[in-house]
N, C-alpha and C positions, 0 to 999 in steps of 0.2 A: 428097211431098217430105220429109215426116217421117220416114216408113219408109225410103227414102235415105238418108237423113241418119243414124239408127242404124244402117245394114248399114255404113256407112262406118264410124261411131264405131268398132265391133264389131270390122270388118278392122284396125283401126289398133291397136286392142287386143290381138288377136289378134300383129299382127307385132310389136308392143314384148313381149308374153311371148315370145313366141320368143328376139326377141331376148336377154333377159333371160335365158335359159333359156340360148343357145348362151356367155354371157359365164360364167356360173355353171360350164359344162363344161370352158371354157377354162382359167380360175384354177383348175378341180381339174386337169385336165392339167399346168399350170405346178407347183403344190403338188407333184402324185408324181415330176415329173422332178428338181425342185430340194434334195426330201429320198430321191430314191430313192439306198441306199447305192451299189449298185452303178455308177450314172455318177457318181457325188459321187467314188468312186475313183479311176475310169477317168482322168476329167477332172484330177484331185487327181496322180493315177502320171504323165500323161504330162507333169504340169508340171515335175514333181520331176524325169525324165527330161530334160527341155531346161533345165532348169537344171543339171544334171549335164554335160552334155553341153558344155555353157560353160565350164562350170569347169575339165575336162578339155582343152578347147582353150587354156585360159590357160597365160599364159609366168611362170610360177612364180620362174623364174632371175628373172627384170627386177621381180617383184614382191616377193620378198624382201630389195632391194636397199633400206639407212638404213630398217630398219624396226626397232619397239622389239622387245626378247622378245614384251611383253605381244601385241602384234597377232599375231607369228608364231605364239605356244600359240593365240589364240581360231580365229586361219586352221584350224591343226591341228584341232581341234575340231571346227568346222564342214565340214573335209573328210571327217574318222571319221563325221559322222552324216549323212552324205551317200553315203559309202559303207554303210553300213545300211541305208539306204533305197534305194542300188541293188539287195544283195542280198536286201530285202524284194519289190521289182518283180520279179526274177527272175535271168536270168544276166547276161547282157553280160559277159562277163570280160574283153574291152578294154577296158571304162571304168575297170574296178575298178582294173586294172592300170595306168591315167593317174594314177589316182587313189590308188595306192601310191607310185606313182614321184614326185607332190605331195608325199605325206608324207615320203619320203626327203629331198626335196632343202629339206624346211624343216626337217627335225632336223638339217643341215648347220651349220644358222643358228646355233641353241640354245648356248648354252654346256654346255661338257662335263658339267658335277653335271647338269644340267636335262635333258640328252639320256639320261643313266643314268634319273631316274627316269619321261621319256615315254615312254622306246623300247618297253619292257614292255607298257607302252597302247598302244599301236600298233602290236603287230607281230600284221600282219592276216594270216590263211589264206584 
């Protein structure tokens, strides 16, 4: 009954290192996925992409409507690095092109001195 009794202790020992072991593999599996750059990108480009892709679909006309300068320059702004970061992901040159035709229709807004010195900044290739 003894000798029983330690083959069992043993087996039960035996399956928590295992287990132990398999949990140990898991967290390094999670570690390389989580800092591996290349899916940190992947994941990173296609979020930037369907946020583009939103933005591109927005109605710009009804959103520039009683808004101050100040919002219309940060909008601008935030459309320019957004186009960077399309042509950093690659071409789409329908997006870019929504996304000129955004910048056009908020330098519409601007008052005339402030559209002299954005236009310069913005006039994208």
């Amino acid at each position: 009954r003894t000798y029983r009794g330690r083959c069992i202790n043993r087996e039960r020992e035996r399956e928590r290192e295992t287990e132990r072991h398999r949990e140990t593999e898991r967290d390094r599996e999670i570690y390389i996925l989580y800092t591996s750059p290349c899916l940190h990108n992947t994941t990173t480009g296609r979020l930037e992409l369907l946020h583009i892709q939103q933005l591109c679909e927005a109605d710009m006309y009804r959103w520039k409507q009683n808004k101050h300068e100040v919002q219309v320059v940060d909008m601008l702004l935030w459309i320019r690095d957004r186009y960077d970061a399309l042509q950093r992901l690659g071409s789409h040159k329908d997006m870019r092109d929504h996304l000129k035709n955004h910048i056009d229709t908020l330098l519409e807004v601007v008052p005339t001195d402030l559209q002299k010195t954005l236009k310069p900044a913005f006039s994208l290739n």
